[in-house]
C-alpha atoms as an extended CHARMM CRD file, in Angstrom:
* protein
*
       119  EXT
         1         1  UNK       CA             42.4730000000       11.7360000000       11.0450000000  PROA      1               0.0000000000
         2         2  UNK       CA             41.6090000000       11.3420000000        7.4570000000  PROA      2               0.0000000000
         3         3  UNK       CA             38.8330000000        9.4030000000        6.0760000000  PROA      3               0.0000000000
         4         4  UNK       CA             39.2910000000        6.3110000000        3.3080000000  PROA      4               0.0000000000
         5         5  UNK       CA             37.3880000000        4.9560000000        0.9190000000  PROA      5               0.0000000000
         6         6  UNK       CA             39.7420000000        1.6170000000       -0.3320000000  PROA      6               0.0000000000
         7         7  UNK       CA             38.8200000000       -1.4570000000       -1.2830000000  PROA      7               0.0000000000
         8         8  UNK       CA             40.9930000000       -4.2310000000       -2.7600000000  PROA      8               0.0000000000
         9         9  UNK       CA             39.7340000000       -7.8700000000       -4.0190000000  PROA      9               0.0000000000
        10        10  UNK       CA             41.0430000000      -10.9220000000       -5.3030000000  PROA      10              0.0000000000
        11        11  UNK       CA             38.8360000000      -13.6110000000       -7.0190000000  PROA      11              0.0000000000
        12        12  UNK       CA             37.3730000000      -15.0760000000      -10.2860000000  PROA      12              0.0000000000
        13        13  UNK       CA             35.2830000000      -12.8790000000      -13.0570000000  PROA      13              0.0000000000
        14        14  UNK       CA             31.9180000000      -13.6450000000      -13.6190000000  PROA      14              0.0000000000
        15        15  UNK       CA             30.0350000000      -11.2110000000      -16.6190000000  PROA      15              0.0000000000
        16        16  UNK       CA             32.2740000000       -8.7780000000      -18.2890000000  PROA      16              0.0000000000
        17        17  UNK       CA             30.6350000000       -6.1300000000      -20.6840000000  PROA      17              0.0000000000
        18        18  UNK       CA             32.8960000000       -3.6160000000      -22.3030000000  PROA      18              0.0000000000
        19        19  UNK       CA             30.8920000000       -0.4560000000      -23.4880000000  PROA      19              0.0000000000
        20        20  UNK       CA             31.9230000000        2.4960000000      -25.4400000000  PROA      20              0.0000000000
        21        21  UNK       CA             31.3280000000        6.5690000000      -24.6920000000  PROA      21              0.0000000000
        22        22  UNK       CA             32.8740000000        9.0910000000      -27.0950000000  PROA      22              0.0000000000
        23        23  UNK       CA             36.2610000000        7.7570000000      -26.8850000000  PROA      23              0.0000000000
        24        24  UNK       CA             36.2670000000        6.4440000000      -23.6310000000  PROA      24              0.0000000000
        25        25  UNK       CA             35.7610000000        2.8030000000      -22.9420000000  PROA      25              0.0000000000
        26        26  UNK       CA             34.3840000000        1.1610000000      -19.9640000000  PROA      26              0.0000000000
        27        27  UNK       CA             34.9870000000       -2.3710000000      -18.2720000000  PROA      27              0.0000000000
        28        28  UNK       CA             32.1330000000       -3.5590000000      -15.9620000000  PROA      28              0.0000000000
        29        29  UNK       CA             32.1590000000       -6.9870000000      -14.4990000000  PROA      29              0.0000000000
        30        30  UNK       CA             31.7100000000       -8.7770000000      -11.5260000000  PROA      30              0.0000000000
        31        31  UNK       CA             33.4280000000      -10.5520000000       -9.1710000000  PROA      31              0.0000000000
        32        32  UNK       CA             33.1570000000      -13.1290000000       -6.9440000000  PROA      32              0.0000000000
        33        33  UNK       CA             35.1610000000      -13.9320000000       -3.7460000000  PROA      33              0.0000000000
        34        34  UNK       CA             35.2370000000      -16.0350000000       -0.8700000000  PROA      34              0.0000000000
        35        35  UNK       CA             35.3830000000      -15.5620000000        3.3700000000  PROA      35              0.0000000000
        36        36  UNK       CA             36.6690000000      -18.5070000000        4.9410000000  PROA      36              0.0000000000
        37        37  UNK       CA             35.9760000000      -19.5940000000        8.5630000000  PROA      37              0.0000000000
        38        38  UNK       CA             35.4820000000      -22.1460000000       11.0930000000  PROA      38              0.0000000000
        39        39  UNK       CA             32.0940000000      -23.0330000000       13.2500000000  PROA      39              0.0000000000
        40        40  UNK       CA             32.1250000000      -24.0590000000       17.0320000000  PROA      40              0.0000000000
        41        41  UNK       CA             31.8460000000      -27.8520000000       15.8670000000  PROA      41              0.0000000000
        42        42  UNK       CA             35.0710000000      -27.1420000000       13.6750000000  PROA      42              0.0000000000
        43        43  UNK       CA             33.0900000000      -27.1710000000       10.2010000000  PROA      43              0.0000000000
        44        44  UNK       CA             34.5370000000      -25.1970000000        7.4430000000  PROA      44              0.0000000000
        45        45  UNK       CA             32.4330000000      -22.4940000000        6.4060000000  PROA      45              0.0000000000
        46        46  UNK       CA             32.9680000000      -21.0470000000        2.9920000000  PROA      46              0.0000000000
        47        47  UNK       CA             31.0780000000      -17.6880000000        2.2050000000  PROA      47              0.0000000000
        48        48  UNK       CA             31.1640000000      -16.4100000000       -1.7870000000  PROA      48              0.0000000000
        49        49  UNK       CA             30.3700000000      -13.0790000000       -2.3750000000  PROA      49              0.0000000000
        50        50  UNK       CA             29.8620000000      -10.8970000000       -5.4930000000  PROA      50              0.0000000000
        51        51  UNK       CA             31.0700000000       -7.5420000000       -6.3690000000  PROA      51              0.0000000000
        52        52  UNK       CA             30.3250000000       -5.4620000000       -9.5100000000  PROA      52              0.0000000000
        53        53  UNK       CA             32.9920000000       -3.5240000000      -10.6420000000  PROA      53              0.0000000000
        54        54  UNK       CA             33.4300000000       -0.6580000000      -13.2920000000  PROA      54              0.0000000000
        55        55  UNK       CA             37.3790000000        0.3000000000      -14.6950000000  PROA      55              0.0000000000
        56        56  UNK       CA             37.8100000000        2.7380000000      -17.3710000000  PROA      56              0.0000000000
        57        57  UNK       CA             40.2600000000        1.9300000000      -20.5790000000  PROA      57              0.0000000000
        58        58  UNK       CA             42.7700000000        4.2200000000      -21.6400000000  PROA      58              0.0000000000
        59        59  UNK       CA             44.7800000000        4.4220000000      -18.2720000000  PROA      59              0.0000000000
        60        60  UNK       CA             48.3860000000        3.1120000000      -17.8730000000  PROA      60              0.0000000000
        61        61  UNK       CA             49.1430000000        0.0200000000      -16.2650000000  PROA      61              0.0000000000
        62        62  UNK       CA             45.7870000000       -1.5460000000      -16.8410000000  PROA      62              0.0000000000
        63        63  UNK       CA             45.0830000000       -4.4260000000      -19.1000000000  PROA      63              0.0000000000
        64        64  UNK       CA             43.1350000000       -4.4360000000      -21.9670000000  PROA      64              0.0000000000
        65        65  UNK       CA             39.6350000000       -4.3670000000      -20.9410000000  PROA      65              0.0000000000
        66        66  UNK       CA             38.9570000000       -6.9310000000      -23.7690000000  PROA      66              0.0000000000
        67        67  UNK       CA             41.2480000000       -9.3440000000      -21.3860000000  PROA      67              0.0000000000
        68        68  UNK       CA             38.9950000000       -8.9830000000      -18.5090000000  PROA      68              0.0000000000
        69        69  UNK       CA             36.7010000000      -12.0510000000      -19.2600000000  PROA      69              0.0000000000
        70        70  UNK       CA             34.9750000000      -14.7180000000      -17.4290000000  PROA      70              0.0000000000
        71        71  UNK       CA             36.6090000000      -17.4220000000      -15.6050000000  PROA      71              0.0000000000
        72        72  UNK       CA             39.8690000000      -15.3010000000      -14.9510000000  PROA      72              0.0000000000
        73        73  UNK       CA             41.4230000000      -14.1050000000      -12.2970000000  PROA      73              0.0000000000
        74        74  UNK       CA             41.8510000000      -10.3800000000      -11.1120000000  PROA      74              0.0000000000
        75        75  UNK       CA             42.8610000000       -8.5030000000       -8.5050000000  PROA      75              0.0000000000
        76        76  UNK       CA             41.2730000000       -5.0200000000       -8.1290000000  PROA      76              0.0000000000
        77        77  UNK       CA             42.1570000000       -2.3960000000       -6.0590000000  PROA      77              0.0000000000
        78        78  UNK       CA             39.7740000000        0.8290000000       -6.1650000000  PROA      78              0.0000000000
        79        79  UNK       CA             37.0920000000        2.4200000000       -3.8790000000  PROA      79              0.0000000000
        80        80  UNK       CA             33.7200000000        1.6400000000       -2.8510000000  PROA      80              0.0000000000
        81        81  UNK       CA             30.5150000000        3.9390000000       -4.7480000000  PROA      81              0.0000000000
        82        82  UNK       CA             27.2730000000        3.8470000000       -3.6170000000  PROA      82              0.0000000000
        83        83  UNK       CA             24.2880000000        4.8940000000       -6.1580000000  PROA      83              0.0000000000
        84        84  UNK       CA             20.4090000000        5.2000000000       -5.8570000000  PROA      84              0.0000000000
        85        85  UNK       CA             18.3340000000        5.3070000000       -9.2010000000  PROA      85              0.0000000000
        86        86  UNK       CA             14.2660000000        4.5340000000      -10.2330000000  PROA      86              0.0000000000
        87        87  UNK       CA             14.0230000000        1.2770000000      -11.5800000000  PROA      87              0.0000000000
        88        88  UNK       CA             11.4040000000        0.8990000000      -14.4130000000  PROA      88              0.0000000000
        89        89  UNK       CA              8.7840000000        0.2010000000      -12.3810000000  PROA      89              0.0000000000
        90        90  UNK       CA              9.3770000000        3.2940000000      -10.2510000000  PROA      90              0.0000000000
        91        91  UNK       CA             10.7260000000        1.9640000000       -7.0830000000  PROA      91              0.0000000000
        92        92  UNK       CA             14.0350000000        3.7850000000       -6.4790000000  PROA      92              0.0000000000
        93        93  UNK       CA             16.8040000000        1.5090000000       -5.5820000000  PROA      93              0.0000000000
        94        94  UNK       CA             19.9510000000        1.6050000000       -4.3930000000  PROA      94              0.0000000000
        95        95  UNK       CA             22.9790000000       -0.0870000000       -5.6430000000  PROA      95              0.0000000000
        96        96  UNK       CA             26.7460000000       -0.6970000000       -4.4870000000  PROA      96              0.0000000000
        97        97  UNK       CA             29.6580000000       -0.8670000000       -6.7450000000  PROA      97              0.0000000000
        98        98  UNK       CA             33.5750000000       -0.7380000000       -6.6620000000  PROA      98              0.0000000000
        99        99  UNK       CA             35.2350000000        1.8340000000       -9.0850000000  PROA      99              0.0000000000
       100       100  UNK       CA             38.4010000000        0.1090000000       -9.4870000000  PROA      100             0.0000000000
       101       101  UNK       CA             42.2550000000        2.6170000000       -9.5690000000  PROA      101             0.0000000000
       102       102  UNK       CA             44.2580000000       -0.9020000000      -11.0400000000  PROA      102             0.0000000000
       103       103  UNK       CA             43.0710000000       -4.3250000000      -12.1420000000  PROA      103             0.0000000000
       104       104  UNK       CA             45.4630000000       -7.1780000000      -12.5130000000  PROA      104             0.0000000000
       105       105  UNK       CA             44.8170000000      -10.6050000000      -14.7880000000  PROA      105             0.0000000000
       106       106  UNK       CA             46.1170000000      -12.9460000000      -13.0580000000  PROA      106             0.0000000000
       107       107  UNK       CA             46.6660000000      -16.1030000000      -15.6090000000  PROA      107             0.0000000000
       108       108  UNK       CA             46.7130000000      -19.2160000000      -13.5570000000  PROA      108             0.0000000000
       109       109  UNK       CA             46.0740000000      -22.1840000000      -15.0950000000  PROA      109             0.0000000000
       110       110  UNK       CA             45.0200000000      -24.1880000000      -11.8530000000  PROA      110             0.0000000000
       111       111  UNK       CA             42.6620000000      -21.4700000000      -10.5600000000  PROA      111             0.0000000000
       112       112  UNK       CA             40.6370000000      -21.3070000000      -13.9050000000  PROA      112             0.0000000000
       113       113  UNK       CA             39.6020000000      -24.7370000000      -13.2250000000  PROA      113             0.0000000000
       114       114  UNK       CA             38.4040000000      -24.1730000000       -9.8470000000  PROA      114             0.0000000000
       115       115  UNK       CA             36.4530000000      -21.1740000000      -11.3280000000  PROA      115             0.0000000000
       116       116  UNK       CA             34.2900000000      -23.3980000000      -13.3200000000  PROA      116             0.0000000000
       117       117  UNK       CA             32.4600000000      -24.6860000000      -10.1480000000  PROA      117             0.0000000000
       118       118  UNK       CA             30.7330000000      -21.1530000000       -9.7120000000  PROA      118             0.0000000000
       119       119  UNK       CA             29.3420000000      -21.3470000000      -12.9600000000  PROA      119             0.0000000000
């Protein structure tokens, strides 16, 4: 049996930042997406959930990181890294993020404007 690590989501951007190393650029963003389900009394229950996300530029087949903004729409497919570090005050924390292999834009017009209600 072999072990995964694989993680794919599809929802609306939130920040985008787009940093620079050497020659190597960086995308990190978040992402929000939503679980729906249904309660015993039949309610609709809607739960959003954010994911950060890191891509690095310079691969083929992704977009151009500058394209990754907020209010659109991706799709990311990558795996999921978690990190511990020592916050400023000390207190070591631990953080979860997805390290994405592909992000898609996905320009629809309709779904932008439903973004705007997480904002």
């Amino acid at each position: 049996m072999e072990f995964q690590n694989r993680i794919m989501l599809r929802g609306v951007v939130g920040r985008a930042d787009v940093s620079t190393f050497g020659s190597n650029q960086v995308c990190n963003f978040s992402v929000i997406t939503e679980y729906s389900s249904v309660d015993r009394d039949g309610n609709s229950i809607i739960e959003p959930t954010w994911f950060n996300v890191s891509v690095w530029g310079g691969r083929e087949g992704l977009p151009s990181l500058y394209d990754i903004i907020k209010g659109v729409w991706v799709e990311v497919t990558g795996r999921i890294r978690a990190r511990k570090y020592t916050a400023h005050n000390g207190e070591e924390r631990t953080t979860t993020e997805v390290i994405a292999r592909t992000v898609k834009v996905l320009p629809r017009e309709e779904d932008k404007m439903q973004a705007e209600n997480y904002y």
